[in-house]
C-alpha positions in Angstrom: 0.0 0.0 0.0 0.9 3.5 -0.7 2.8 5.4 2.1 0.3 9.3 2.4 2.1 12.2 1.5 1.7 14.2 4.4 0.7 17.9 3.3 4.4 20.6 4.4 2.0 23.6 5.7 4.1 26.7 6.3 2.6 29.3 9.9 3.7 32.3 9.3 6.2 33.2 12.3 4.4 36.4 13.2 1.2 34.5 13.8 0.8 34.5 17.6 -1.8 31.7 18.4 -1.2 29.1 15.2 -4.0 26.6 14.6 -2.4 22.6 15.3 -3.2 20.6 12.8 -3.7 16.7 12.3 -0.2 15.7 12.7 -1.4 12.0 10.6 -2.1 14.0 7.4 0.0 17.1 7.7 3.8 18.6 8.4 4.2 22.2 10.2 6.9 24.5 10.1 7.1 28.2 10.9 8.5 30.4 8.3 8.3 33.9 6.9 5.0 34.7 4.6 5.0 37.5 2.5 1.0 36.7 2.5 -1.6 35.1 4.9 -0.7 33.1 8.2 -1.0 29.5 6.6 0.5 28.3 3.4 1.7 25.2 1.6 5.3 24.6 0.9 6.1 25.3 -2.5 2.8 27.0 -3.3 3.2 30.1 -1.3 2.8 32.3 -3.9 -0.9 30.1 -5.4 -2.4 29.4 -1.8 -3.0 31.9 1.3 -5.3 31.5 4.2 -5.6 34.3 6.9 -6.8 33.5 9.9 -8.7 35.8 12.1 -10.6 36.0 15.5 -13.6 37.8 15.4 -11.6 40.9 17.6 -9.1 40.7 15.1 -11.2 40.5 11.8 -13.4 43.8 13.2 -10.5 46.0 14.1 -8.8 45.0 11.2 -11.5 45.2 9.0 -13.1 48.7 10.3 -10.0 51.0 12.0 -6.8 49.1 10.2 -8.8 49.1 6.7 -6.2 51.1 5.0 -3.4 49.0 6.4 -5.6 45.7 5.5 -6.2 46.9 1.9 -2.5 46.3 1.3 -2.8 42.6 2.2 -6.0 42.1 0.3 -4.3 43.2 -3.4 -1.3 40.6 -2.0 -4.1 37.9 -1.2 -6.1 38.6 -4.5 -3.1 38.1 -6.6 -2.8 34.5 -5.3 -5.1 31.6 -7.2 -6.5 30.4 -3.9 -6.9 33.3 -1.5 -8.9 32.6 1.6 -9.8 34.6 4.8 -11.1 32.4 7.8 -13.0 34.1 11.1 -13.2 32.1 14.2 -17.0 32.9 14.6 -20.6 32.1 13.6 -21.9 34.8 11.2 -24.7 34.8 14.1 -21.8 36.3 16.1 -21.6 39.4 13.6 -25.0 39.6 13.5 -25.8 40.0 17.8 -22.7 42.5 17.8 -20.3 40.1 19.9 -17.6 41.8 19.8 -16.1 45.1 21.4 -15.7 47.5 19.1 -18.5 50.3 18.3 -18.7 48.9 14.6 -21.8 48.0 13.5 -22.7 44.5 12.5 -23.5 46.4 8.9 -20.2 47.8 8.3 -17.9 44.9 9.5 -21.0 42.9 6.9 -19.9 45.7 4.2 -16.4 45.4 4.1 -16.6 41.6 4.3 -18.9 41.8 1.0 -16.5 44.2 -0.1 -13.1 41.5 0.7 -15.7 39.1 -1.8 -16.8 41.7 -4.6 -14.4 44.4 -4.6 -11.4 41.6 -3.9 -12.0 38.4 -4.9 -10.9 36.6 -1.9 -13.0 34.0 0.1 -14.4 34.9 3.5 -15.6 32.8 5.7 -17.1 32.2 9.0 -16.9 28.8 10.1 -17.9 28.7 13.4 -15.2 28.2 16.6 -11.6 27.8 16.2 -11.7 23.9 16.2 -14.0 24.0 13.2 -12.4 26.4 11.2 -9.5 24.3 11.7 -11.2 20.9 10.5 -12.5 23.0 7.5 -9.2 24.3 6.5 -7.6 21.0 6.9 -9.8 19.8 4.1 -9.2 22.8 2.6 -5.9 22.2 1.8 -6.2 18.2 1.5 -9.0 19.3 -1.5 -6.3 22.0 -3.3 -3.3 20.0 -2.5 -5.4 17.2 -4.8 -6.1 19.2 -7.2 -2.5 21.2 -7.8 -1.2 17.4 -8.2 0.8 18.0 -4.5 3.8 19.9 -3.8 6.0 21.0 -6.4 9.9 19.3 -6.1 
């Protein structure tokens, strides 16, 4: 039988509470990313995930917009961009989160990530399930790019 190729995912080293992922169907290492917080070796430059708390992704997304906007173009211009918040879109929605922001604007600029951007977002619910869904994630697109380039 076959020996799995285990999947070399790259953590950015300025991300300060990295996700852990299945240790039987991936590799981890810490590196420098130009763009996003999680990667695959060798296809750092096609596949980008962000990863953001629901904090994070408001103050980011409302007050750091400028700043963030910078990312974004970096993220569109990858083939498989995707931005992950550790919430339940219900979370937007009932304002659980400190900042003043509405639920409408933080909604807004998240349409406008999607429209204006290109770039998935998505709110997959608590931090374990965004990490079950990205680890398919990248099992799905590692698949499909034929694995890691040599």
């Amino acid at each position: 039988m076959p020996k799995f190729e285990k999947i070399p995912v790259i953590i950015d080293t300025r991300e300060q509470t990295p996700w852990e992922f299945d240790d039987e169907m991936f590799t981890t290492e810490r590196g420098t990313l130009t763009t996003a917080d999680y990667s695959i070796r060798g296809l750092t430059d096609v596949v980008g995930c962000e990863r953001k708390s629901l904090g994070d992704a408001v103050g980011t997304f409302i007050a750091g917009w400028s700043r963030f906007r910078r990312e974004l173009y970096r993220l569109s211009a990858m083939d498989y961009p995707l931005i992950v918040i550790e919430c339940n879109l219900e979370d937007i929605l009932a304002h659980r989160y400190e900042s003043d922001a509405s639920p409408a604007s933080v909604l807004g600029r998240i349409n406008s990530i999607i429209i204006d951007h290109g770039i998935n977002v998505v709110c997959w619910g608590s931090r374990a399930t965004s990490i079950t869904m990205v680890e398919r994630y990248l099992i799905q697109l590692h698949k499909k790019l034929g694995g890691v380039p040599q």
